[in-house]
PLY file of the C-alpha trace (Angstrom):
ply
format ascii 1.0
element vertex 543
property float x
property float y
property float z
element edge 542
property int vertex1
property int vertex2
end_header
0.00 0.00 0.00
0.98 3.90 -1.19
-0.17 6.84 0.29
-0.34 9.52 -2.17
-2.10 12.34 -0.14
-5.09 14.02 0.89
-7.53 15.07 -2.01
-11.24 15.82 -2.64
-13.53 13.59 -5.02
-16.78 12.69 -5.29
-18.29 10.34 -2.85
-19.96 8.01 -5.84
-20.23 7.49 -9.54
-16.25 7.81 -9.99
-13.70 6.13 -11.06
-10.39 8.00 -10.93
-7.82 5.48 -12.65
-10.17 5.11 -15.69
-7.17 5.42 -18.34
-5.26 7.34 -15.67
-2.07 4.35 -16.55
0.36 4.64 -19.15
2.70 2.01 -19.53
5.76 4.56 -20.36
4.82 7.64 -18.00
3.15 6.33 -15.13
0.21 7.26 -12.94
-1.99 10.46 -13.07
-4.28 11.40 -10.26
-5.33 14.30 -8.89
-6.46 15.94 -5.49
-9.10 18.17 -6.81
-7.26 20.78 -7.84
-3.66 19.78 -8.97
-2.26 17.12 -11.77
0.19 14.82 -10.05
2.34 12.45 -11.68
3.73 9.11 -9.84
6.38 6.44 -11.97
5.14 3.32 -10.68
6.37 -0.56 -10.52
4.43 -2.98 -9.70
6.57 -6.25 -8.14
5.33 -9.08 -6.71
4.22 -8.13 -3.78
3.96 -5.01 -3.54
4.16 -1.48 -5.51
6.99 1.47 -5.63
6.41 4.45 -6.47
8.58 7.32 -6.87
7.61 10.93 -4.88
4.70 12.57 -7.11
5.45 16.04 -10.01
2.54 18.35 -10.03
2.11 19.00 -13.61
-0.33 21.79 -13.26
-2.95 23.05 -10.90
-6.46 24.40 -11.50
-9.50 25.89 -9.90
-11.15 21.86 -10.14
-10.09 18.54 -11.52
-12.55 16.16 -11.85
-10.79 13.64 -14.07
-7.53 12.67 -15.70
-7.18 10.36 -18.66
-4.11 9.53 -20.96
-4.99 9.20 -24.09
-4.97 5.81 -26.66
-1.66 3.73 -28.03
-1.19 6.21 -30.78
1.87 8.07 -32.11
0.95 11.43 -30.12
0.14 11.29 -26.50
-2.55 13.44 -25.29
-3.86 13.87 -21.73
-7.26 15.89 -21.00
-8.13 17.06 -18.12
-12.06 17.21 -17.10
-13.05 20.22 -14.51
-16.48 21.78 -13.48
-17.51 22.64 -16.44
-14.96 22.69 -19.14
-12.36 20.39 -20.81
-8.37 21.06 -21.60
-6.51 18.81 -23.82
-2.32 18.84 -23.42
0.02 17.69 -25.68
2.50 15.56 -23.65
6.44 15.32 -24.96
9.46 14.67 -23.65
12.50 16.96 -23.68
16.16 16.74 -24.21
16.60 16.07 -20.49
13.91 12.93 -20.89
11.50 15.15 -18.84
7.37 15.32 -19.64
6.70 18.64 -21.29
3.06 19.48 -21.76
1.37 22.35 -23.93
-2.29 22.94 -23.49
-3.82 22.54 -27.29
-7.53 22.75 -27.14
-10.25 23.55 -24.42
-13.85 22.64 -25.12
-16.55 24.34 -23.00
-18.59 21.79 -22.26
-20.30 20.36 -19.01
-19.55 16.23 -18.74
-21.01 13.85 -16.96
-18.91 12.12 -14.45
-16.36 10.17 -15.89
-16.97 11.62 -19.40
-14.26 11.81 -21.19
-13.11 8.37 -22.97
-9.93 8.33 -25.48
-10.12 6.08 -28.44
-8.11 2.79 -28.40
-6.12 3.00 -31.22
-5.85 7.32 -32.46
-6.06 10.71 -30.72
-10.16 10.96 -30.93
-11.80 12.20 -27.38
-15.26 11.46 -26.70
-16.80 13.57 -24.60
-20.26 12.89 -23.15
-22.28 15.26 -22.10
-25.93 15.32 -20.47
-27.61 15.07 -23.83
-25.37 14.96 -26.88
-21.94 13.43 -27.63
-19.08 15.23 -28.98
-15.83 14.03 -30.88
-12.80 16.02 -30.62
-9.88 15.80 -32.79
-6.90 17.43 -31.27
-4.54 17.08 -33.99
-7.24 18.25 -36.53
-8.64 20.95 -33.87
-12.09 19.82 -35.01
-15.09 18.62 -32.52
-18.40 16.93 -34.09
-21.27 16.70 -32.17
-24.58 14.14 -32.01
-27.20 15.59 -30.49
-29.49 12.91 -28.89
-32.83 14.38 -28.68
-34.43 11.97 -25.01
-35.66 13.47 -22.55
-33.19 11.24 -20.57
-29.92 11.67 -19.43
-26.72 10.42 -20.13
-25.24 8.12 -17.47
-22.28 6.04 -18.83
-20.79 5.19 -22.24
-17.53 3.19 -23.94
-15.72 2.75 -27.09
-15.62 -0.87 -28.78
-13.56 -3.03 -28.05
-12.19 -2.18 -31.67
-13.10 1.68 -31.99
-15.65 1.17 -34.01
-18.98 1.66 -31.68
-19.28 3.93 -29.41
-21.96 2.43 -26.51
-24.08 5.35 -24.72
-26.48 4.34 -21.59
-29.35 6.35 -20.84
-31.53 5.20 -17.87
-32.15 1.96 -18.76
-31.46 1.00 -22.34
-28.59 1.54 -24.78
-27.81 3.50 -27.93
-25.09 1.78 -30.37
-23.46 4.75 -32.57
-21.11 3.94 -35.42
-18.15 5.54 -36.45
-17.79 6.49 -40.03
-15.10 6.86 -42.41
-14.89 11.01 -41.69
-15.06 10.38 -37.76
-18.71 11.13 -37.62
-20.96 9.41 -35.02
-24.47 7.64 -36.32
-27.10 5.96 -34.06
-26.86 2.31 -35.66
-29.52 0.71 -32.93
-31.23 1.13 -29.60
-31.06 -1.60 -27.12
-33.73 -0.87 -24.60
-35.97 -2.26 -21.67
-33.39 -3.20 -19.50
-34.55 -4.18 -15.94
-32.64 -1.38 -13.99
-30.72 1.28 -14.46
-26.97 1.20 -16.60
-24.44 2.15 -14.24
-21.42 1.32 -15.91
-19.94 0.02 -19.23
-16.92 -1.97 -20.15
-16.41 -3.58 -23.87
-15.51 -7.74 -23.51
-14.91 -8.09 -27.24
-15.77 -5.90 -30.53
-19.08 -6.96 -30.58
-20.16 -7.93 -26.50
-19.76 -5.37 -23.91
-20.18 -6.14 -19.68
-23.52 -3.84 -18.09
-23.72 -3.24 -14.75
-27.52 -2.97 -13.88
-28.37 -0.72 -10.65
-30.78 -2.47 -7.87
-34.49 -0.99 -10.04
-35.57 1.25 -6.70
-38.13 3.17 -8.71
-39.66 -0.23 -9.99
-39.71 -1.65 -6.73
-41.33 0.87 -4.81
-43.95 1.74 -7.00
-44.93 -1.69 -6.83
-48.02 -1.54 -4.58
-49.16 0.29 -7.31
-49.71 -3.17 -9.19
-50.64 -5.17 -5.92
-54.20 -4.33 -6.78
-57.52 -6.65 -6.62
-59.61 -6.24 -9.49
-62.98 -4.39 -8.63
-65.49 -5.59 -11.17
-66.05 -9.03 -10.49
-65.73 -8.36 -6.50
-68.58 -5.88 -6.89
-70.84 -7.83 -9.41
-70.80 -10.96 -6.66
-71.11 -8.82 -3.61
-74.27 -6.94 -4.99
-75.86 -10.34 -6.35
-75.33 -12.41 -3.28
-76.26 -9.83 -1.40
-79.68 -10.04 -3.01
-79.94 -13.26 -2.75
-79.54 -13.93 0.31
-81.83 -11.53 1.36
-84.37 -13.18 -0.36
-83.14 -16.63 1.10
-84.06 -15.58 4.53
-87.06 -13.93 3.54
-88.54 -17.46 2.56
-86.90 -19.30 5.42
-88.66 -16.77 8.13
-91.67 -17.22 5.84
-92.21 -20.55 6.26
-91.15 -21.29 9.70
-93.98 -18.45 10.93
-96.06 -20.17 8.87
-95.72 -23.14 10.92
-96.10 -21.94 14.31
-97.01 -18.30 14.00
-99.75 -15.73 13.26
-100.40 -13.69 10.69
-100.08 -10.92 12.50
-96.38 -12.36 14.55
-95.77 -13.89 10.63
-95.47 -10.09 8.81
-93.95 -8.75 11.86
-91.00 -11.34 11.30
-90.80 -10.94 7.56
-90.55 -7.22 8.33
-88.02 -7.91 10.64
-85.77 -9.80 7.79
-86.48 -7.04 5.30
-84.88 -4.31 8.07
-82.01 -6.31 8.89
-80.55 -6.94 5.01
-81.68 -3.01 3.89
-79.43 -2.13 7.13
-76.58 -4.61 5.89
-76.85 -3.18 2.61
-76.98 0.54 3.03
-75.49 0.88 6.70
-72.78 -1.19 6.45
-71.58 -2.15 2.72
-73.12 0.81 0.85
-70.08 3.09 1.03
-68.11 0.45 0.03
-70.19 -0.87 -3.33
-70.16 2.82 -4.15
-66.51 2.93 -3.48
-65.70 0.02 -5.77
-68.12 0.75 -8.47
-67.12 4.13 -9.21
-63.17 2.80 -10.00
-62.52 1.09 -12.91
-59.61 -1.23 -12.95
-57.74 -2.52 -10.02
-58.51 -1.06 -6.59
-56.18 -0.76 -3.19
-58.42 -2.48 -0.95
-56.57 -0.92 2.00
-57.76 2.76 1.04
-61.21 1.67 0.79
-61.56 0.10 4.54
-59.59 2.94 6.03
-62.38 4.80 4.02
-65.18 3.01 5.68
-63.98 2.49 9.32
-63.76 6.63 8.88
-66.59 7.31 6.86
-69.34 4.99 8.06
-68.93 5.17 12.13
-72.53 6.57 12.51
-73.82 3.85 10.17
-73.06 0.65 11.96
-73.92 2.33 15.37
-77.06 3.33 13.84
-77.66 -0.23 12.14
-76.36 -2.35 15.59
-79.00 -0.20 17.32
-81.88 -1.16 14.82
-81.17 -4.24 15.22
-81.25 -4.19 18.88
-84.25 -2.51 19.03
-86.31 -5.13 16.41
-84.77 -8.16 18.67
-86.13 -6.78 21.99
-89.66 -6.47 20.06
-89.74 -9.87 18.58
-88.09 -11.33 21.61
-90.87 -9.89 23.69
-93.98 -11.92 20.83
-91.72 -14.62 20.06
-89.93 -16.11 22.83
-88.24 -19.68 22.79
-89.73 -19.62 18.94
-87.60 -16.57 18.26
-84.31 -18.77 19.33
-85.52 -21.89 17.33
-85.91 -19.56 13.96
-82.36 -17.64 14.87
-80.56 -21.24 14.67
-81.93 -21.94 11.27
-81.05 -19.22 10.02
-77.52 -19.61 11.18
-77.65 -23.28 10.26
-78.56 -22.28 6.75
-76.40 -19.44 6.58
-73.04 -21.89 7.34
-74.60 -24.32 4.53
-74.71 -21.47 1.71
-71.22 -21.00 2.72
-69.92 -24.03 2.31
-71.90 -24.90 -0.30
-70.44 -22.11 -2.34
-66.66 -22.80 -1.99
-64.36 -20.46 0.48
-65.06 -17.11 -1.46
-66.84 -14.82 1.47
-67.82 -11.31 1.03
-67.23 -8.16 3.60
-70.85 -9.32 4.91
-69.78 -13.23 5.32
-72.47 -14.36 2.57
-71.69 -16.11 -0.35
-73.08 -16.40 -3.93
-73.44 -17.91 -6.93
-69.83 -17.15 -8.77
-68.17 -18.62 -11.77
-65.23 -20.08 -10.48
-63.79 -21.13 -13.57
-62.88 -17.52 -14.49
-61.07 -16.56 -11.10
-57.26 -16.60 -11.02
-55.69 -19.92 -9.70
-56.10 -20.87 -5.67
-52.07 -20.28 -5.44
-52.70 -16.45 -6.26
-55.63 -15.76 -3.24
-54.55 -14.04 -0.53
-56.48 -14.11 3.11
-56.86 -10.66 4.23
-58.18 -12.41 7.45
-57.47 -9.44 9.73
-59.91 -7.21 8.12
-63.08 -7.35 10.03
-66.32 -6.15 9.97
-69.17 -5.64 12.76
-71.26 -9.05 12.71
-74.73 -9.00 10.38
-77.95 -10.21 10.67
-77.00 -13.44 9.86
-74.56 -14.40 12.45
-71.79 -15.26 10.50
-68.31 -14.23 10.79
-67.17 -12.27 8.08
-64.05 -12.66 6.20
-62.43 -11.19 3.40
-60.55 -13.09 0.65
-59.28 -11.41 -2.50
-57.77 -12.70 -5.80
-54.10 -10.79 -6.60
-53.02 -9.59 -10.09
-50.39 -11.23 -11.93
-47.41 -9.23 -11.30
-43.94 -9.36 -13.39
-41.33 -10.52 -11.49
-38.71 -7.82 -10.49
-35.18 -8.41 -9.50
-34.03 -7.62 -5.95
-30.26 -6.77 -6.44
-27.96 -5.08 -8.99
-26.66 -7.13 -11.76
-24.14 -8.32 -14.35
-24.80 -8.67 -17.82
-22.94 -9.54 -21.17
-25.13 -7.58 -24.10
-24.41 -8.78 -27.42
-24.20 -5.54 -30.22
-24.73 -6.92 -33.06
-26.55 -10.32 -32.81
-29.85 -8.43 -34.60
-27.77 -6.56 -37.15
-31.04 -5.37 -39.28
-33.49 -3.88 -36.21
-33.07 -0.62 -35.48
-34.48 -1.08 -32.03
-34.38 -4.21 -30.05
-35.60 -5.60 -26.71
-33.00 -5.99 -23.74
-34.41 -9.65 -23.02
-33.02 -10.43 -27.04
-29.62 -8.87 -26.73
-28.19 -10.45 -23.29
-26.37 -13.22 -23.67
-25.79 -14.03 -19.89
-26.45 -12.39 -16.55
-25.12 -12.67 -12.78
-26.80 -10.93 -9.75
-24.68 -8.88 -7.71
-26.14 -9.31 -4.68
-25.86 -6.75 -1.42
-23.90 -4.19 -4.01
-25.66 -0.71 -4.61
-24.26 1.64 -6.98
-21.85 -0.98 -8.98
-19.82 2.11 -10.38
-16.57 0.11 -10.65
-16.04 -2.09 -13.43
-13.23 -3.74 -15.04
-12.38 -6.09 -17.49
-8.66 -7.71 -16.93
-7.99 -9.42 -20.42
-5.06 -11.21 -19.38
-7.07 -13.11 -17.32
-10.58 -13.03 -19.11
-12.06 -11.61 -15.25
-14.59 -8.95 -14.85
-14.58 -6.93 -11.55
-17.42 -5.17 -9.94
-17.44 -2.51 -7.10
-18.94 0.46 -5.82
-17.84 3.73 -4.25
-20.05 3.20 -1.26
-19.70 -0.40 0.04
-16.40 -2.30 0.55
-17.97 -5.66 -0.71
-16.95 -6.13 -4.56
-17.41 -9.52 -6.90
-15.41 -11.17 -9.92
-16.49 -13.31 -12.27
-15.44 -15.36 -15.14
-16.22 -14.37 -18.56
-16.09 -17.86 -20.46
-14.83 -18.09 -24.28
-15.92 -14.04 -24.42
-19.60 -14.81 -23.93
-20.88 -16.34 -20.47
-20.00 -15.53 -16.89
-19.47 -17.88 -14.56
-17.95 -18.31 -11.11
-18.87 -15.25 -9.14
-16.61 -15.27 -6.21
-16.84 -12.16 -3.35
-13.39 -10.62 -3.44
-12.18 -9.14 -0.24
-10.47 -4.89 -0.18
-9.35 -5.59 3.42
-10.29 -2.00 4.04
-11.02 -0.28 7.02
-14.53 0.90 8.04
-13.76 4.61 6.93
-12.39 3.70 3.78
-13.98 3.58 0.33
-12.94 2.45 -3.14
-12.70 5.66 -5.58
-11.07 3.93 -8.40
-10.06 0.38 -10.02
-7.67 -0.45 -13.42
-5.72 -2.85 -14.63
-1.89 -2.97 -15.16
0.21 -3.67 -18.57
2.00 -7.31 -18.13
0.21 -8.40 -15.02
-2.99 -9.95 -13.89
-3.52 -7.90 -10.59
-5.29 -4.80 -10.56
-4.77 -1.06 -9.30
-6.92 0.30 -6.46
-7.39 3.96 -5.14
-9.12 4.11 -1.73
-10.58 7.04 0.10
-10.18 7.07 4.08
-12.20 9.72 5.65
-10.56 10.93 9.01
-13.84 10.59 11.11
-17.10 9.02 10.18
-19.64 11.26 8.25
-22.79 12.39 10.67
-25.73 10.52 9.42
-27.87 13.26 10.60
-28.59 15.09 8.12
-27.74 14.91 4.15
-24.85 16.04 2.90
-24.42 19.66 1.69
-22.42 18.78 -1.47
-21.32 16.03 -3.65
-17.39 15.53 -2.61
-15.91 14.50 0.39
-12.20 14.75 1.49
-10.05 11.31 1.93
-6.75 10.39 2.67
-5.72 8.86 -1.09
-4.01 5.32 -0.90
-3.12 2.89 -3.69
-2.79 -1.03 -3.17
-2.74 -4.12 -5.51
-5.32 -6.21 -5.81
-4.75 -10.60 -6.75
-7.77 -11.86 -8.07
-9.01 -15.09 -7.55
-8.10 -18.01 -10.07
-9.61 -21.61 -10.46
-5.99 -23.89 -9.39
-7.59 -26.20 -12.04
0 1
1 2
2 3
3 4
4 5
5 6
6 7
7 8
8 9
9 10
10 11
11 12
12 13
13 14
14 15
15 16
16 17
17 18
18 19
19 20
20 21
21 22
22 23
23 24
24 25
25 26
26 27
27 28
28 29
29 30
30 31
31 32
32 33
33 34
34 35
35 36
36 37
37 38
38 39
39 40
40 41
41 42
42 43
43 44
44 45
45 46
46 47
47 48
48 49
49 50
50 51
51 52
52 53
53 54
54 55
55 56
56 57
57 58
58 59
59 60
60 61
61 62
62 63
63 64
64 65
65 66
66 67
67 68
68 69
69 70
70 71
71 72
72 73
73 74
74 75
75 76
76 77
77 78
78 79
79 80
80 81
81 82
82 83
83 84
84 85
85 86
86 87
87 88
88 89
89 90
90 91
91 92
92 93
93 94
94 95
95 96
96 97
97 98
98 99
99 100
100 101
101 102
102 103
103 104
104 105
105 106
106 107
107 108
108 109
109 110
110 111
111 112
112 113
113 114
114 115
115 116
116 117
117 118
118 119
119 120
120 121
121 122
122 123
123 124
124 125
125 126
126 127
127 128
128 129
129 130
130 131
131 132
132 133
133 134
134 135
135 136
136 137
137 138
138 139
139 140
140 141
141 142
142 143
143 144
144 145
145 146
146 147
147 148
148 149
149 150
150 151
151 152
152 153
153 154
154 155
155 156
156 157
157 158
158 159
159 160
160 161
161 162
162 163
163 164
164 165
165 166
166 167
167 168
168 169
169 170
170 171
171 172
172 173
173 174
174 175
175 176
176 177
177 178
178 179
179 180
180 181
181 182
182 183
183 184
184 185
185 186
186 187
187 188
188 189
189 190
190 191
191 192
192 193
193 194
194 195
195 196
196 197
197 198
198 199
199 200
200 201
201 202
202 203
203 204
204 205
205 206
206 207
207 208
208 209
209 210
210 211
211 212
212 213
213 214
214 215
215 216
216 217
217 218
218 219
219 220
220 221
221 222
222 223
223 224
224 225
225 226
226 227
227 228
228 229
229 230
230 231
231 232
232 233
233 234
234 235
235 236
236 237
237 238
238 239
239 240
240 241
241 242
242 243
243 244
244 245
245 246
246 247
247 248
248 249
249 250
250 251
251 252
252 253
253 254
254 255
255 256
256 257
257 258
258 259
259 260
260 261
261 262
262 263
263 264
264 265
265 266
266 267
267 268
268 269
269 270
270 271
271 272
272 273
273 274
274 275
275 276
276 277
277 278
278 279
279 280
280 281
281 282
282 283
283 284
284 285
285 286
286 287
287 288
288 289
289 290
290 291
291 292
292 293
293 294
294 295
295 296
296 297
297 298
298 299
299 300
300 301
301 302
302 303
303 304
304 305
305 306
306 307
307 308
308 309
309 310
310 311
311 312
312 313
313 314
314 315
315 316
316 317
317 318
318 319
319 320
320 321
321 322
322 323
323 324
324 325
325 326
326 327
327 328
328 329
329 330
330 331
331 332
332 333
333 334
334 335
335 336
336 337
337 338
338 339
339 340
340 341
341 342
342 343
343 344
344 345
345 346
346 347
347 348
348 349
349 350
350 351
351 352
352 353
353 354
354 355
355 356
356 357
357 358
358 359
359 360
360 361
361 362
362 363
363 364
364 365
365 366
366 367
367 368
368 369
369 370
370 371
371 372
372 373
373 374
374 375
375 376
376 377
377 378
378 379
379 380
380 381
381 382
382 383
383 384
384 385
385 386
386 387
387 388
388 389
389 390
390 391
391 392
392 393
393 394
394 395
395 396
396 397
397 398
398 399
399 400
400 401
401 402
402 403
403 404
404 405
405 406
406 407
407 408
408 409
409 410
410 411
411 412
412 413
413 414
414 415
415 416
416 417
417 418
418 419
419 420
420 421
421 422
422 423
423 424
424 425
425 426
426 427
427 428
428 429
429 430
430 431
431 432
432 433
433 434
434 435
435 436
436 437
437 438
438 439
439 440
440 441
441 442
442 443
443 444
444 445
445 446
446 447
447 448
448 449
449 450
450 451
451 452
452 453
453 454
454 455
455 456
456 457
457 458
458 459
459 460
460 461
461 462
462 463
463 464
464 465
465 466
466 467
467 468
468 469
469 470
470 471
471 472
472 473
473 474
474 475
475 476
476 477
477 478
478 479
479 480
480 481
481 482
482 483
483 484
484 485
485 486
486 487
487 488
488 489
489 490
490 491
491 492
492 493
493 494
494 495
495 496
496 497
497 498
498 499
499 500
500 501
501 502
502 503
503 504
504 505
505 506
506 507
507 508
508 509
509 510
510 511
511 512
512 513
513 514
514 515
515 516
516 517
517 518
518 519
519 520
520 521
521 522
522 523
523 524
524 525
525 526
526 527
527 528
528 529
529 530
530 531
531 532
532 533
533 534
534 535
535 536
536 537
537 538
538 539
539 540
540 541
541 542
């Protein structure tokens, strides 16, 4: 481990050795406001590094990239909102000279400058276009991309002849001409979270990192509806029924042993008790449900009617009351008799009519053959109602609506670029090839592909945990393994590369001097650390 120094950066969505190595002149990083230069060698075991030159300082530095294996060297340098390109030479004493050619007023996104593998082209992204700069030609070409989304991440191919732009959640596969102009060639879209971060595998496959969908998952009560229209249509016909039901059950018991007189007094007493079920107590909610088309959230609706309909089911538990005492007063033991038949008959309709109950605990006549399958009902059991006429206990059971499945973590996927070569637009689901989940890891900004050793890296800025994985023959991943920083609890990973002529990687870490108060958000976007750099061994198969 190196320390280079204290410096400010931003706390996420970085990654400060992103072609910040050059095999010849070493390491560029920066504080946040100067351009330091470190000759490093990496052994064994460990790595040497000789004392940093400051080859400039500025008002901000947000990034530092060399540029590609060409015949010039170039280096830009990304602040707040502009972008200076330097010629880099060496002098007669073997020294690094640099002249400042070009500066581009432009805001970039994090991370948004990206040199082309092969020749001096910079591609700059911005929020919502792309521009090419040629230094040597002092020419820039821009492609405007008219979304109303932003720009998040993008990469060249693998050959430098694609460039790969992410916005939100799909992708947008430019070509580069024969007079370095940019083209859209495709959209790849519909992917299931956001695209944090790009890295190209081979000329046509590059490596995604999806973010953990947040937005998707927490608007998902939206869709953990119950659909309204057959609910209603059974409560409002067995409803009905049943009222009729006991209105020939009373009938022909009083018949029996009653009256005419004690006979209409009971038949008037059945006719109070369902128009006070229907109107007292499930009124506001058949209005509630018939008025909404589609699916319903049958928790708004019974906070609705324990609020709404207080006075109601006093007023119908005291009409009831009242036409008990009366009939109890005529009736006597034949009032009890005629209460346990219609209890008796009541627990017969329900289980003659299968386990669908209403609000009121009747059932009706339904056709089961068009509700969703047993495995999707769910038994809202603790919602309860005041008893009914009836004396049966009410329950509620619903039937869900199919929901698409959603994935719970981040994730890793290859996305082949050309496997549709005549659509203009294709669906995510067609294009990857192979996919890992990245479980407890939010904000995968890190990502790396070490060719040597055919391994893709993922990390993030704000956790210490960080995965590899296999990428088999260039087109299937395999063997995620958890790979261990050994940091300390302060620390954070702020950048990740690879190294010419060896298989380990580079890593800068970020060690705040006391832990950041949780209290209230942060005022800006940077933080300050304590830079170190450390190697990294990967894990391989001994096989």
């Amino acid at each position: 481990m190196m320390f280079l120094g204290r410096g400010k950066s931003r706390r996420a969505n970085v990654n400060h050795l992103q072609n910040a190595f050059h095999p010849v002149h070493g390491l560029v990083w920066s504080d946040g406001e100067h351009v330091n230069l470190s000759s490093i060698s990496v052994n064994q075991d460990e790595i040497t590094a000789c004392p940093p030159t400051t080859l400039g300082q500025f008002n901000s530095v947000e990034q530092v990239a060399w540029s590609g294996d060409s015949t010039q060297c170039f280096l830009s340098v990304q602040h707040t909102r502009s972008i200076t390109l330097w010629k880099v030479q060496l002098d007669k004493s073997q020294k690094l000279k640099l002249s400042r050619v070009k500066e581009i007023h432009e805001e970039a996104i994090p991370q948004g400058c990206m040199w082309h593998p092969t020749t001096a082209l910079l591609l700059i992204l911005s929020r919502d276009q792309l521009l090419l700069v040629d230094p040597e030609k002092d020419s820039v070409k821009t492609l405007p991309l008219n979304t109303h989304q932003r720009i998040t991440a993008g990469v060249w191919s693998l050959d430098g002849s694609k460039v790969i732009v992410a916005l939100g959640s799909k992708l947008i596969v430019c070509e580069l001409d024969g007079n370095n102009q940019l083209v859209v060639d495709k959209t790849i879209q519909n992917f299931s979270g956001p695209i944090r971060k790009i890295v190209s595998v081979t000329p046509d496959i590059v490596a995604v990192t999806l973010d953990l969908p947040l937005a998707r998952l927490l608007n998902q009560s939206k869709e953990d509806m119950f659909e309204a229209t057959p609910f209603a249509e059974f409560m409002i016909k067995s409803t009905t029924e049943d009222c009729h039901q006991s209105n020939v059950l009373l009938e022909s018991r009083s018949e029996a042993n009653r009256s005419e007189e004690n006979r209409s007094e009971l038949k008037g007493q059945s006719e109070l008790k369902c128009v006070d079920t229907i109107s007292g107590v499930d009124s506001a909610l058949t209005k509630e449900i018939l008025k909404r088309s589609g699916p319903i959230d049958v928790t708004a609706l019974f906070r609705r009617r324990g609020g709404g309909n207080q006075t109601s089911d006093k007023k119908s538990d005291s009409d009831c009351l009242r036409t008990q005492e009366e009939s109890s007063k005529s009736g006597g033991d034949s009032h009890k008799e005629q209460e346990s038949d219609l209890r008796s008959a009541g627990d017969k309709a329900t289980s003659r009519n299968g386990d669908l109950r209403l609000a009121d605990g009747r059932s009706g006549e339904v056709d089961l053959a068009n509700q969703p399958e047993a495995a999707e009902t769910i038994d809202l059991t603790s919602l309860r109602v005041n008893p009914v006429a009836l004396g049966a206990r009410p329950e509620l059971k619903l039937k869900q609506k199919q929901q698409e499945p959603i994935s719970e973590s981040s994730q890793l996927v290859l996305v082949h670029l050309g496997r549709n070569r005549n659509l203009i637009s294709e669906d995510a689901e067609e294009s990857i090839i192979s996919s890992l989940s990245l479980p407890c890891i939010l904000n995968p900004d890190l990502l790396v592909y070490q060719r040597l050793s055919g391994v893709l890296v993922v990390g993030s800025n704000t956790q210490t945990k960080s995965y590899q994985a296999s990428v088999d023959q260039g087109k299937q991943l395999r063997g995620r393994q958890t790979l261990d920083f050994n940091l300390s609890n302060h620390e954070r990973p702020l950048g990740l590369c690879t190294v010419s002529n060896s298989k380990d990687l580079l890593l800068l870490t970020g060690e705040q001097s006391r832990a950041a108060d949780i209290t209230f958000l942060p005022s800006s976007r940077s933080s300050e650390y304590q830079l170190k750099l450390r190697k990294v061994k990967l894990k391989y198969d001994s096989s």
